[in-house]
N, C-alpha and C positions, 0 to 999 in steps of 0.2 A: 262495466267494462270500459278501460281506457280507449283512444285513441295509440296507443303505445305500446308495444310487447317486448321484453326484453327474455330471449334465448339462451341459455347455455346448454352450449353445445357437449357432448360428450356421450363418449365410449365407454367406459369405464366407472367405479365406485372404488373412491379412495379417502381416508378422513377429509384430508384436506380437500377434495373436489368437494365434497357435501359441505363442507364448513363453507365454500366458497360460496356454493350457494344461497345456501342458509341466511348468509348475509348481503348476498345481493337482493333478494326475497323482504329480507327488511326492512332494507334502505330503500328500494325502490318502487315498491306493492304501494305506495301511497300515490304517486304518479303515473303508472304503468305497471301492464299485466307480467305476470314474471313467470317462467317456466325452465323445467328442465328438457331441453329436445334431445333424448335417449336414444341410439342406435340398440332396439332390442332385439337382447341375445337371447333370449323367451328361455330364459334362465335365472343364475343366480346376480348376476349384475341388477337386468332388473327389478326382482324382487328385492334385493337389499334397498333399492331409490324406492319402491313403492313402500316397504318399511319406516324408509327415512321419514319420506314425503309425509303417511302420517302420522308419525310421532310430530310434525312440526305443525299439522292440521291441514296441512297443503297438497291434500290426494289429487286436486285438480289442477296441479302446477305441473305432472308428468305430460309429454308430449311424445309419446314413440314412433317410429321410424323404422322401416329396414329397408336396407340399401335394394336389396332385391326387389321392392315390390315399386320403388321409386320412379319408372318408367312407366309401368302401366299406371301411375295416379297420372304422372305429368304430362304421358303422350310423345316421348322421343326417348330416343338411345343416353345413354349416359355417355361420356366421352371418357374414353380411353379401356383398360381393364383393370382397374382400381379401388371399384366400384366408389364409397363417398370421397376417397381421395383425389383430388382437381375437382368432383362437382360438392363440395362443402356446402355452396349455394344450396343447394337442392331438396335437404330437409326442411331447409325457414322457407323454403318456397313453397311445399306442399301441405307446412302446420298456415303459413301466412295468408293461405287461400279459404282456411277453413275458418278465418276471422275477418273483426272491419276494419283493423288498423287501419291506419295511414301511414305510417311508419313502424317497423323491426327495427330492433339492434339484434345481431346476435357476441356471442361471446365466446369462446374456445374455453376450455375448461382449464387450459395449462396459462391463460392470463389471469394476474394481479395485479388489482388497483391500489397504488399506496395513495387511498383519498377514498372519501365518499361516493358512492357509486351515484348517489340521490343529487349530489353538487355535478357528478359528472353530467348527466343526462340534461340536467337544468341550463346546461351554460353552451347547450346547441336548440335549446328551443327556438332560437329564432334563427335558426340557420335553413333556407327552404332548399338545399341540396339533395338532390334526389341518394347520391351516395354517399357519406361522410366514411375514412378510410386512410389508414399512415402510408404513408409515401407513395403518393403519387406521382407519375412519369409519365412524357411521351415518348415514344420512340426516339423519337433524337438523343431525348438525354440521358437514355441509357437502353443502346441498340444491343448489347450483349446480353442481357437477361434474356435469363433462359428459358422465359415461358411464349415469349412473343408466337415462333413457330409453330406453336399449338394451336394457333386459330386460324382453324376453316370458316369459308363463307359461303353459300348457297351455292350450285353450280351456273355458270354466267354471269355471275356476282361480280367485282372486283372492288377491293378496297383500299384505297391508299396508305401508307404506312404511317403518313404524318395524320393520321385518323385512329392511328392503336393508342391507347393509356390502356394502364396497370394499374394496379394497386394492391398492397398488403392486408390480408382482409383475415387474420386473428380476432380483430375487432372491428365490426362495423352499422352502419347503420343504412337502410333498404328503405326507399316510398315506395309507395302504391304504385306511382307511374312506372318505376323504374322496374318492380317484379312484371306487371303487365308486356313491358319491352322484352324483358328475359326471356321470357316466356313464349312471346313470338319469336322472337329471335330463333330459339332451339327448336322450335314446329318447323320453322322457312327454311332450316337447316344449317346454323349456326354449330359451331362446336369448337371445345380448345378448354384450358385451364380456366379457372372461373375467376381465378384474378387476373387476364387479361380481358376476358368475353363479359363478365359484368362492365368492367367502365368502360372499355370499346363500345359497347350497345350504346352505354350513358350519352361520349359522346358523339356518335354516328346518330343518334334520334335526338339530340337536340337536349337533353339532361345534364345536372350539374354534379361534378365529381368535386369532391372539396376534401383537403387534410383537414384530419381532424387537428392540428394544430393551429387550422387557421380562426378557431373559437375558442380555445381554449388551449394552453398551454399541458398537452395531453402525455407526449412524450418527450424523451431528448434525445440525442444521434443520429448522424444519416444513412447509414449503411445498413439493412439488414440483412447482408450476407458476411459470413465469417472476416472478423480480421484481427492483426494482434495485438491494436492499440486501442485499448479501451473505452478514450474520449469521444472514437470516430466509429463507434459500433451506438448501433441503436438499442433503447430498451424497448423497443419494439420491433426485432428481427428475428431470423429463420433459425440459426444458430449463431454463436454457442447457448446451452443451457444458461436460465439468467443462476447465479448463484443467492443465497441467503445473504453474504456477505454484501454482494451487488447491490442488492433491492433494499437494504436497509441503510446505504452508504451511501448510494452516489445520487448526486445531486440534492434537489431541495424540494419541498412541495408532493404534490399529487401527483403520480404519474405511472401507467401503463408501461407496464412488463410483462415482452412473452420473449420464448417458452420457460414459463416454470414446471419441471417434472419432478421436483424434491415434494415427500411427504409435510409441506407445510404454507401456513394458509395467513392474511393478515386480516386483524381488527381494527379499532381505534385501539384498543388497549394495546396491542405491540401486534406479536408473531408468538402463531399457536406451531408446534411443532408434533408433528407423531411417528412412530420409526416407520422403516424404510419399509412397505412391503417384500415378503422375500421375495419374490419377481414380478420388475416393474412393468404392471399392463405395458402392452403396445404404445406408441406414440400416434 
């Protein structure tokens, strides 16, 4: 067993999700533990992953979950009625207790690396950030985003606002210290979006919140909310869907794209394609 677990996250079974796996599993099972964290439907999703899992010999790489039962493992309410939607944290927290990591990544199943997943993970080894995570903010520098208001703090509490950060968390990477914080935090009675109440915990107890671009040239753009100029949208945002065309064209190098929801998945050797499901799972 590593020091190191690397998540993907996911609802669903689609080629290309499994293909995504498949290859994150190989590139990076040399370095760190690799699993799939399965929202299971104690049906036909999961059965086709436990199919996959072992045809690839990796029965021990499933990691399941239900949102339902997510409260009574961790000990608090989940925020909102959404259930894993705003607490995404909350799976890698309850699979992350039942190991010794020191460190999680997890992974959204609709992100694409155009690069080595094995060069990715290498080129933050020496980063001691308790959260690594695209686009980080404080309040100040972007008081309009829309999740700030989501977070409560104990009652008698008081927080200052120049104390909130954010961060985009499709992809990111959790220490030990930082799930421990979490964790209290939502016992003492914390709550809100878990991309503003992860790094707010981070930096209210003293922890380090870091882009991942400041190790590694990971993505490119600043915005990851809609816009209609192309250069100034991120390949790492909320919307729009990234296209085929996009991920194979723009820019240069290794880099992280989300959301991909088209049936198709990349290799070294290029881009595997499979048709479209005729209705596409959920988002």
């Amino acid at each position: 067993m590593h020091d190191t677990a690397v998540f993907l996250l996911t609802h669903q079974w689609t080629e290309s999700v499994a293909y995504r796996f498949a290859r994150l599993w190989r590139e990076v099972s040399p370095r760190a533990d690799c699993f799939v964290l399965l929202h299971d439907d104690q049906g036909e999703v999961t059965q086709r992953w436990r199919a996959f899992l072992k045809s690839m010999d990796a029965e021990h790489a499933l990691s399941l979950f239900r949102p339902e039962a997510l409260a009574g493992e961790l000990g608090f309410a989940l925020y909102g009625s959404e259930g894993v939607l705003g607490n995404t944290h909350l799976p890698l927290a309850s699979a992350m207790l039942r190991g010794p990591w020191r460190h999680c990544w997890q992974i959204e199943s609709d992100v694409e690396y155009r690069g080595a997943w094995s060069e990715f993970l290498q080129a933050f080894d020496a980063s001691k950030a308790d959260l690594l995570a695209s686009h980080p903010f404080r309040f100040h520098d972007w008081p309009s985003w829309r999740w700030w208001t989501s977070l409560s703090v104990p009652v008698g509490k008081a927080l200052d606002k120049r104390a909130m950060v954010k961060a985009f968390l499709p992809v990111f990477r959790i220490s030990r210290p930082l799930l421990d914080a979490v964790l209290q935090a939502h016992r003492e009675g914390w709550s809100g979006h878990f991309e503003v109440l992860m790094p707010t915990v981070a930096a209210v107890r003293g922890l380090v919140v870091e882009d991942l671009r400041s190790s590694h040239a990971s993505y490119v753009g600043d915005s990851q909310d809609p816009l209609p100029i192309l250069p100034l949208l991120s390949t790492m945002r909320w919307r729009p869907e990234i296209s085929l065309r996009e991920f194979t064209g723009r820019a240069r190098g290794a880099l992280l794209f989300h959301p991909v929801k088209q049936n198709w998945a990349f290799d070294a050797d290029g881009v595997r394609r499979w048709p479209e499901p005729a209705q596409r799972p959920p988002s």
